[in-house]
C-alpha positions in Angstrom: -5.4 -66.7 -31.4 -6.1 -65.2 -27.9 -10.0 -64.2 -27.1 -10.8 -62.1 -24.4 -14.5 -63.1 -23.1 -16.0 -59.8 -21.9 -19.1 -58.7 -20.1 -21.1 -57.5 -17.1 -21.4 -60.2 -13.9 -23.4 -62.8 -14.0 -24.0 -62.6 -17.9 -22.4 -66.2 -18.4 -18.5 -65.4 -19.4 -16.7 -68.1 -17.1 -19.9 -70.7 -19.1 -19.1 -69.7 -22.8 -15.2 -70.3 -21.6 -15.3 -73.1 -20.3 -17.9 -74.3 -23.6 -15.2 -72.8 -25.7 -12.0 -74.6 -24.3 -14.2 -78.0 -24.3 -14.6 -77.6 -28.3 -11.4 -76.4 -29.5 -10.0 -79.2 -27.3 -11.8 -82.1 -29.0 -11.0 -80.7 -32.2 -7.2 -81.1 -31.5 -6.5 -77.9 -29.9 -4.2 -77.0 -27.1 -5.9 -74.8 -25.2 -4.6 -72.4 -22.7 -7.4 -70.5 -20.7 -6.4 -67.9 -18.6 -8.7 -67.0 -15.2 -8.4 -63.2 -15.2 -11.5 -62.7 -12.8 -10.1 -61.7 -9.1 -13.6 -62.5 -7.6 -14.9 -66.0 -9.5 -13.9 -69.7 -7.7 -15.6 -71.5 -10.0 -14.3 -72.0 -13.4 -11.7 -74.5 -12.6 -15.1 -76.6 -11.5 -16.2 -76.2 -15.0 -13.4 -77.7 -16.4 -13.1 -80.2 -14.2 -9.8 -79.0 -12.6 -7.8 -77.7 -9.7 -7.7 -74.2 -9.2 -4.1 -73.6 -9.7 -1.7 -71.4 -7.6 -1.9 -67.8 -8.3 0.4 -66.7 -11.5 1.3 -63.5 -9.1 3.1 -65.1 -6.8 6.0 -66.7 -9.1 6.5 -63.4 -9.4 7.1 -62.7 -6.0 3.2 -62.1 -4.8 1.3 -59.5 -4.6 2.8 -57.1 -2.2 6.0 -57.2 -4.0 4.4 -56.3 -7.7 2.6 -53.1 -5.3 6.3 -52.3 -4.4 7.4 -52.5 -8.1 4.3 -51.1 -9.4 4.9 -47.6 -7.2 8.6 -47.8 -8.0 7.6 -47.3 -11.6 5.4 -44.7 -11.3 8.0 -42.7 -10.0 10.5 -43.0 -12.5 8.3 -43.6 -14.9 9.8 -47.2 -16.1 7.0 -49.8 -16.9 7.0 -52.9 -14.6 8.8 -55.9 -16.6 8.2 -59.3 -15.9 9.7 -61.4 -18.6 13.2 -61.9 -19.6 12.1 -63.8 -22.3 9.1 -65.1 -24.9 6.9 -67.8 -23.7 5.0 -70.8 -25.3 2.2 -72.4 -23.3 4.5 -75.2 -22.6 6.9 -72.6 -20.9 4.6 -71.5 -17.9 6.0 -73.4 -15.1 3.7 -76.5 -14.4 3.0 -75.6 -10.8 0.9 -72.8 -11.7 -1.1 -74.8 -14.5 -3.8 -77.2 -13.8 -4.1 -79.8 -16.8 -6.7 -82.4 -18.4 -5.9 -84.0 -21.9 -5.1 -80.9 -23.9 -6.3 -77.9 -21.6 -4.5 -75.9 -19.2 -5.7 -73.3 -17.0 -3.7 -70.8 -15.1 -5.2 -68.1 -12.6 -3.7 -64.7 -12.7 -4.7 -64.1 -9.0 -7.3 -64.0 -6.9 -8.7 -62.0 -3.8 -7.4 -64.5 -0.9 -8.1 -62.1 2.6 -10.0 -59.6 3.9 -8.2 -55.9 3.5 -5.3 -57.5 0.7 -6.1 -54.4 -1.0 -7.1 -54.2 -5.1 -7.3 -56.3 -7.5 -4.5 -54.1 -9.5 -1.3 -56.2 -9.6 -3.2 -58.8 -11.2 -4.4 -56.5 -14.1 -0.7 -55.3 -14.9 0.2 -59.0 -14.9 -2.6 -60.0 -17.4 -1.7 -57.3 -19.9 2.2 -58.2 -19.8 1.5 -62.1 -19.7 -0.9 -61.7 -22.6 1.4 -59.2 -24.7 4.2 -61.6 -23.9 2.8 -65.0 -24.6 3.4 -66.5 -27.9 1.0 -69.2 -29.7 1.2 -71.5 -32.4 -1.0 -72.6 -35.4 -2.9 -74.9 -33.1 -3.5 -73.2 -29.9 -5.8 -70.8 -28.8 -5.8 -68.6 -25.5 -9.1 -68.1 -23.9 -9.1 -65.1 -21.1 -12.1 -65.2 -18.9 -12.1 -61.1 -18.0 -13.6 -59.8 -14.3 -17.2 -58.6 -14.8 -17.3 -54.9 -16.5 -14.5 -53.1 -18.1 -11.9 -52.5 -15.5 -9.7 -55.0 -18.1 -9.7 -52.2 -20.7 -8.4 -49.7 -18.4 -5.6 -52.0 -17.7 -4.7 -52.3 -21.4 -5.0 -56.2 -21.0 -6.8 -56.3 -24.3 -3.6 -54.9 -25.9 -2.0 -58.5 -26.3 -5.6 -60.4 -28.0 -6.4 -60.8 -31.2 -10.0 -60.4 -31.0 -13.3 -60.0 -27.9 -16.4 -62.0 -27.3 -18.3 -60.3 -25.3 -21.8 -62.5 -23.4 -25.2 -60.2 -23.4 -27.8 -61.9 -21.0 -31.0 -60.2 -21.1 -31.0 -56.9 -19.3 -30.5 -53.6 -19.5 -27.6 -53.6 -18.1 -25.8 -55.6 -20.6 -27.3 -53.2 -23.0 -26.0 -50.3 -21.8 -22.3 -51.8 -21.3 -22.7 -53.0 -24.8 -22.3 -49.7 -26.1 -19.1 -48.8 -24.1 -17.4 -52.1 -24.8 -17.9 -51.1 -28.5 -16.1 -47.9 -28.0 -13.3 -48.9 -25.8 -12.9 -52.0 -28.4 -12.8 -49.5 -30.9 -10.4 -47.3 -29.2 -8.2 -49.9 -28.8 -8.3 -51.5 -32.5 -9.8 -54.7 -31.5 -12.5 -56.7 -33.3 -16.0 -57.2 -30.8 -18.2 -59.7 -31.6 -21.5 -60.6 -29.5 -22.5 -63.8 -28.1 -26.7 -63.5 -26.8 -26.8 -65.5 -23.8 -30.2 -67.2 -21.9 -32.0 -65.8 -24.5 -34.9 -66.9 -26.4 -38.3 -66.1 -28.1 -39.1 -62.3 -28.0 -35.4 -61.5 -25.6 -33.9 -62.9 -28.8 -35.8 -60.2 -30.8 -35.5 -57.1 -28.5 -31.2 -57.9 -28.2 -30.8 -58.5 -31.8 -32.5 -54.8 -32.2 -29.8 -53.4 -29.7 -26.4 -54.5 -31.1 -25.4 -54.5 -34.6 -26.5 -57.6 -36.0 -23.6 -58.2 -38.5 -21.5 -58.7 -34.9 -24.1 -61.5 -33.3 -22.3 -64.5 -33.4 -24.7 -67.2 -31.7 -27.4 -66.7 -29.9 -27.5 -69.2 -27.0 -30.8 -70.7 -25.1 -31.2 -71.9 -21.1 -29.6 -75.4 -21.4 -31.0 -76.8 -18.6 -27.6 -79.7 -18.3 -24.8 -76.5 -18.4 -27.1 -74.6 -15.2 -27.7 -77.4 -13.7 -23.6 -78.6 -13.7 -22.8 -74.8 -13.0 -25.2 -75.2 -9.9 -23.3 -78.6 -8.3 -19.6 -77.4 -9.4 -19.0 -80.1 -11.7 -17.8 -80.3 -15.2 -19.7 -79.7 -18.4 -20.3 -82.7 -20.1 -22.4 -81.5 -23.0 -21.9 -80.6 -27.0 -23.3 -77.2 -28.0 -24.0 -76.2 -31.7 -24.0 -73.2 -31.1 -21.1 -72.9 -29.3 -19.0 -74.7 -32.1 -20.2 -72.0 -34.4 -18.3 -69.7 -32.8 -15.5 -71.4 -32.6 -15.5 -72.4 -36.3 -16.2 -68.3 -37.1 -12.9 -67.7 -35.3 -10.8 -70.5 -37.1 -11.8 -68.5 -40.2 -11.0 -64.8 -38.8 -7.8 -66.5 -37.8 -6.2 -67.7 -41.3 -7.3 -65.0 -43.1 
């Protein structure tokens, strides 16, 4: 499958990710988690890896892809990137950090002052992602930019399926019900993952999203902060986070 973890900054999607990729990979998955946020330097840390070299510039950098993107728009010919279909073992290894049976590739990121927008590296994701093939036993994780600039993009064209985190605010509320009608619009299942969230929180969220669509609700662990806080690797088992990940096994055969 691929899941695209959604949500508004700060809300904990680079955390459930990096969880995520840590479970599927000791249950025998190969895991392929793609770093689709422009603005975060930190999920590598989580994984305990290198940040790898930018995905956009094996395809000539970012100032080229500007070039080709404008040529496009004036004849009206979609960008291509790919000649042919890949497999995770197919992206060239020098823009994939490893550890046992995880990889992690980084679309792009914002390197200097005045590069100009995060665009290029939106069409990138939605080609990469429609372009990517997996097998029985792997799984793509894509760790989205905070809000819903993504959808706009069409990168949720090539998943199968969205988490997206809720942290206790109003403002993950609100995006809530826009995320739910851009999912709709663009025929992907949304499922909800409650994030730092206990006692009466837990009651007031659970009021605001449709229930039926809550797959874990996670508390403050204390070990995950704390790690997140020193840049260093998560070295902890979540229940709840393998509950999710067992829920999608079963979305996925059937």
């Amino acid at each position: 499958m691929k899941i695209l973890i959604c949500g508004k900054g700060g809300c904990g999607k680079s955390t459930l990710t990096a969880l995520m990729a840590q479970t599927m990979s000791k249950e025998g998955y190969n895991v392929l988690v793609v770093d689709n946020d422009e603005s975060n330097f930190g999920l590598h840390r989580q994984l305990g890896l290198e940040l790898p070299e930018d995905l956009l510039n094996y395809f000539g950098g970012k100032k080229d892809l500007v070039e080709r993107m404008k040529a496009s728009f004036s004849t009206g010919e979609e960008v291509k990137f790919f000649d042919k279909r890949w497999e995770i073992a197919d992206i060239p290894e020098e823009y994939v950090s490893k550890t046992d049976n995880i990889s992690l590739m980084s679309v792009g990121k914002i390197h200097d002052f005045g590069e100009g927008c995060a665009c290029p590296m939106g069409v990138l994701s939605k080609h990469l992602l429609k372009n990517i093939d997996v097998g029985s036993n792997d799984i793509v994780l894509v760790d989205t930019e905070a809000g819903i600039e993504h959808f706009g993009r069409g990168v949720e064209e090539g998943c199968d399926a969205l988490l997206m985190v809720i942290d206790p605010s109003y403002e993950s509320i609100c995006l809530s019900d826009k995320i739910s009608s851009l999912a709709e619009s663009a025929g992907k299942d949304l499922y909800y993952v409650l994030n730092r969230v206990e006692g009466k929180t837990k009651t007031v969220l659970c009021e605001k999203v449709p229930e039926d669509r809550i797959l874990a609700t996670l508390p403050v662990i204390v070990s995950v902060f704390k790690a997140g806080l020193l840049g260093e690797k998560f070295q902890v088992d979540v229940p709840e986070v393998s509950e999710i990940c067992t829920f999608l096994k079963k979305i996925d055969s059937t």
